[in-house]
C-alpha positions, 0 to 999 in steps of 0.5 A: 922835245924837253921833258917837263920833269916837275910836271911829270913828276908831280902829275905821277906821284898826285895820280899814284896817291889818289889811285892808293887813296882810292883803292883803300877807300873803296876796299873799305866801303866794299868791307863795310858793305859786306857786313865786316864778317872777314875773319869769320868768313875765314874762320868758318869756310876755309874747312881745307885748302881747296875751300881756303882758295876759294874764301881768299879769292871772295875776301880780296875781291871784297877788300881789294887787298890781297896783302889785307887778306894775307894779313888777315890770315897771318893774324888768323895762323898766329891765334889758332883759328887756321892751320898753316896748310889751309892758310896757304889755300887762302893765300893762293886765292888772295893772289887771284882775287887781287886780279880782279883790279886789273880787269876793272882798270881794263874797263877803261871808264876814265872820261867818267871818273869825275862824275862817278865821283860826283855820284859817290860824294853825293851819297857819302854827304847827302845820305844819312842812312849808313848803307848807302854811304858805305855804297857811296864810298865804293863809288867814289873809291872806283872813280878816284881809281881811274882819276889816279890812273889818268893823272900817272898816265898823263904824267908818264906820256913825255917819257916816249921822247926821252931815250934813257927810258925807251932805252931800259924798256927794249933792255927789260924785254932782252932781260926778263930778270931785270924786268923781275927786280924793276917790278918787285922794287917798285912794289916793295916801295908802294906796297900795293901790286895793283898800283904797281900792275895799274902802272904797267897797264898805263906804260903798255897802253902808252907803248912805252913797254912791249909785252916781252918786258911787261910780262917779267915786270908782272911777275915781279909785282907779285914777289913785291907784294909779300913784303907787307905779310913778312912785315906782319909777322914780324914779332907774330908766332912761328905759325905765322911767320911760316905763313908770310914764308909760304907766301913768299915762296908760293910767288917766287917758285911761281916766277920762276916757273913762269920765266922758263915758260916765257915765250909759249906764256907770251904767245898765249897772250897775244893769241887770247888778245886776238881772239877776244880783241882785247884792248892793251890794258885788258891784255895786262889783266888777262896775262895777270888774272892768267899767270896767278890762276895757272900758278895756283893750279900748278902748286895746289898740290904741293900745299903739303910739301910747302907746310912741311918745307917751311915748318922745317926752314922756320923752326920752332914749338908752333905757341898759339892761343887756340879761340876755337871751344874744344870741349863742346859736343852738341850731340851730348845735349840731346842724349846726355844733358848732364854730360853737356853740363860737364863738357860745358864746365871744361871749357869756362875753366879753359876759358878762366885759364886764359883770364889768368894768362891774359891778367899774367900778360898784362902784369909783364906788360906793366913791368917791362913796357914789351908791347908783344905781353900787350898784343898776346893780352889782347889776343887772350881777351879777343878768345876770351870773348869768343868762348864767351859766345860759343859757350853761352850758346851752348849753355842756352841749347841745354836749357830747352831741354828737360833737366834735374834740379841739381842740373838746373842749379850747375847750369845757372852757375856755370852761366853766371861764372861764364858772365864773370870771367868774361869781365875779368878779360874786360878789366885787364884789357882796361889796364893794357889801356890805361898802361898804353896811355902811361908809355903814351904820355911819359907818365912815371910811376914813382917806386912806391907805386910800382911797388904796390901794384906789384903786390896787388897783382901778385895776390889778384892773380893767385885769387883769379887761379884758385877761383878757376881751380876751385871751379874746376875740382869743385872744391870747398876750401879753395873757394873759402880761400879765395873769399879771404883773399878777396877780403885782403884785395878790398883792404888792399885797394883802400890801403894804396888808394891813401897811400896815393893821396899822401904821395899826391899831397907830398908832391911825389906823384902828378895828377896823371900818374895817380889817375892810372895808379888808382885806375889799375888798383880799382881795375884789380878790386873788380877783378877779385869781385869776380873771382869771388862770384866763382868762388860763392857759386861753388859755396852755394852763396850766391842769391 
C-alpha cells in the first residue's frame, strides 16, 4: 500500500497543533479556575523540599505544565521568594504532576471528543458568568486533547505499511539510547512532553513501537522537557540558572539510572498491565507516572547534594531582590507596640531603597535601551508592591492595639510614607512603559532631550535617596534638603517642558517623541511629590 504522505502529514502535524492548543487552553482555564494564586501557592507552601514536591505536583496538575511550573519556580529563585533546595522539590513534583496527562489520554474517551467540545463552546458563548466560562474552557481544552490525538493517530496509521519506519522502531528496541535522543529531540522541537509521550501513547496503541522502545523514548521525553526552564534562565540570575541546571540534572541521572534498570522496569510494566488489564495507552501512563515517582524517591535525598553540585558548576555571587519583609516580628505588636512601630519603620525604608534602585534601573534603562535594567525594574516594582501589603497589614494589626500619642502620630506617617513609595514604584514603572513604546515604535529623542532627562533623573534620584534616609535617621536638615531639591524638580519639569515646544516648533522633534519626553518629565515631577510628602512628614508639615 503507498502511503499517503501529504494526508498523513497534514492530519499529524493538524492533531499535534489542536492537542498543544488544547492543553495550553485547558491549563488556563484550569489556572483560572483556581483562582490564579501559583506563585503565592508557591511561595507560602513550599516551607521545605518535601512540601516543595508536593506544591509542584498540585500546580502542574492545575496547570497541566510541568515546563510552566518549573518557569514558574525559575521566576521565583531568580526574585528571592524560593531557595535553590526547595526549588529542586518543586521541580521533582512538576515532573510527577505532568503525569497526570498521560492518564487522562489513557481514558480513551475519543469517540466523545466533538461533543465534550460542544459542551464546552456552549458554556464559553452562552454564559456570562466568568466562572463557568473558565469551567467551559476546561472542557472544551479536554475534548480538543482527544480531537488532536485521534487526528495524529489517524494520520500515523499508514506508517505500519512503510518499512523504513517499522524498521527504526525494532532499531530503538535493540537501542535503547537511540530510542533516548528520538524522545529528547522531538520534545526539544515541541516543547511539551505531553505532546510528545501522547504520541508515543498513539504509536504504542497502533503497535507501531513495542515497549522494549517505548520506554527509552519516555525517558527521553523528559530530558526534552528541560529546554523551556533552560530558555527561562537565560539573562535570569545565577539562582535561577542553577535551578534550570537541577532540572536538567535531575532527568538525566534519572535516565540514566533508568537505562541500567532497563529490563526489571519492563517487566514491572507488563506485569502491572496484567494485574490491572491495562489497555496500551494506559500502559504508557503507568510506565510514566512510574518512572517520574521512583525517580523523585531515588534522589529526594540527594537534593543537598544536587544545590551543592550546582552552586559549585554554576558560580557566582547569588544577586537576587528579596519580596519577603525582613523586619516584621508580629509578636512585638502585642508585647512591645513601639517596637513594632520601629520594625515597621526598617522595613518602608527598605522598601524606599528598593524605589531608588527601581528608578536607578529605569534610568540604565533609558540610556542603554538593556531590556535586562527593565526586567529588574519590574521585578523592583513586583517587591515593591508586595511590601506595600505586607506592611500595611502590619501596620492595621498595631492600630488595634492601645498606643501613645507620640506613637499614634510615627504610625500615620509611616502609613502615608508606605502610600508614597509605593506610587514612586507605580511611576518608574509608567516610564519603563513609556521607554518600551519609544524602542517599539523607533522613536528618537533628539540630544537636547536626552540631555534633559538626563539632569532631571540624576537630581530625582538623589531627591528619592535623601527622603529615605531622611526617613530612616529622622533627620531634619535632609528633609528641608529634599523640600529645596523638590522646588528645583518643579522649576525643572517647567523649564524642559518650553523647552520641548520650541524643539516641536522648530521642527526638531515629532509629535511622538515629545509625548514621551514630556510623560517621563511629568512621571519624574510626581516622583519628587512623594519624596516630598516623606520629607514633610518627618518636618511634621503634613496636614
Amino acid at each position: 500500500m503507498e502511503v499517503n504522505w501529504q494526508e498523513m502529514l497534514f492530519q499529524f502535524l493538524g492533531g499535534l497543533g489542536i492537542f498543544l492548543f488544547a492543553i495550553k487552553y485547558m491549563g488556563d482555564g484550569l489556572q483560572k479556575t483556581a483562582g490564579d494564586r501559583l506563585r503565592t501557592i508557591l511561595d507560602r507552601f513550599t516551607t521545605n523540599p518535601f512540601m516543595g514536591v508536593l506544591v509542584g505536583i498540585i500546580v502542574t496538575v492545575l496547570i497541566q505544565s510541568s515546563s510552566g511550573t518549573t518557569v514558574i519556580t525559575v521566576g521565583l529563585v531568580s526574585a528571592g521568594f524560593m531557595t535553590l533546595r526547595q526549588a529542586i522539590g518543586v521541580i521533582m513534583g512538576a515532573n510527577i504532576g505532568t503525569t497526570v496527562t498521560a492518564f487522562i489520554i489513557g481514558l480513551d474517551v475519543g469517540a466523545y471528543a466533538l461533543p465534550i467540545m460542544a459542551v464546552g463552546a456552549f458554556l464559553i458563548f452562552f454564559i456570562r458568568k466568568n466562572q463557568v466560562k473558565n469551567i467551559g474552557e476546561v472542557i472544551f481544552g479536554f475534548g480538543g486533547l482527544f480531537l488532536g490525538l485521534e487526528l495524529m493517530s489517524d494520520g500515523m496509521k499508514p506508517l505500519r505499511e512503510f518499512e523504513a519506519f517499522t524498521d527504526m522502531m525494532v532499531s530503538m528496541s535493540d537501542q535503547p539510547m537511540l530510542g533516548v535522543v528520538v524522545g529528547t529531540v522531538f520534545t526539544l522541537i515541541v516543547q511539551s512532553s505531553s505532546a510528545t509521550v501522547g504520541i508515543l501513547q498513539g504509536l504504542y496503541a497502533e503497535n507501531l513501537v513495542d515497549l522494549n522502545g517505548a520506554l527509552p523514548i519516555l525517558f527521553g521525553d523528559n530530558i526534552g522537557t528541560t529546554i523551556t526552564a533552560v530558555l527561562a534562565s537565560i539573562g535570569a540570575s545565577v539562582a535561577a540558572k542553577r535551578a534550570a541546571a537541577t532540572h536538567v540534572l535531575f532527568n538525566i541521572v534519572g535516565t540514566v539510572i533508568f537505562l541500567m534498570l532497563l529490563v526489571p522496569f519492563t517487566a514491572y510494566v507488563e506485569w502491572i498491565s496484567g494485574v490491572l488489564a491495562l489497555e496500551n495507552k494506559m500502559q504508557i501512563a503507568f510506565a510514566h507516572g512510574s518512572f517520574n515517582i521512583a525517580n523523585t524517591i531515588i534522589q529526594f535525598p540527594l537534593i543537598g547534594a544536587w544545590a551543592w553540585l550546582v552552586t559549585k558548576v554554576i558560580p557566582g555571587e547569588d544577586v537576587t531582590i528579596e519580596y519577603k519583609p525582613k523586619h516584621l516580628d508580629r509578636h512585638f505588636i502585642d508585647q512591645s507596640p513601639a517596637v513594632a512601630i520601629g520594625q515597621a519603620k526598617e522595613e518602608i525604608v527598605r522598601m524606599g531603597e528598593f524605589g531608588v534602585q527601581g528608578l536607578q534601573q529605569s534610568f540604565e534603562y533609558l540610556k542603554t535601551g538593556n531590556k535586562k535594567h527593565a526586567e529588574t525594574a519590574y521585578q523592583i516594582e513586583d517587591a515593591i508592591n508586595n511590601l506595600d501589603r505586607k506592611i500595611t497589614d502590619y501596620l492595621i494589626e498595631i492600630s488595634s492595639v492601645s498606643i501613645s500619642p507620640l506613637e499614634s502620630a510615627r504610625h500615620v506617617m509611616l502609613m502615608d510614607s508606605v502610600r508614597d513609595i509605593e506610587r514612586i514604584g507605580d511611576h518608574f514603572e509608567n516610564i519603563i512603559e513609556l521607554i518600551d513604546f519609544r524602542d517599539v515604535n523607533r522613536v528618537k529623542l533628539t540630544e537636547d532631550a536626552m540631555d534633559e532627562l538626563t539632569e532631571m533623573f540624576t537630581l530625582t534620584i538623589e531627591t528619592v535617596q535623601k527622603a529615605v534616609d531622611s526617613l530612616n535617621l529622622n533627620d531634619m536638615e535632609l528633609a528641608r534638603t529634599v523640600a529645596e531639591q523638590e522646588d528645583l524638580i518643579d522649576k525643572m519639569e517647567r523649564r524642559f517642558r518650553k523647552s520641548h515646544i520650541l524643539r516641536l516648533n522648530e521642527g526638531r522633534c515629532s509629535a511622538q517623541s515629545g509625548m514621551v519626553f514630556v510623560d517621563i518629565v511629568s512621571n519624574l515631577e510626581r516622583i519628587g511629590d512623594h519624596a516630598v510628602n516623606i520629607a514633610e512628614a518627618i518636618l511634621g508639615n503634613r496636614g
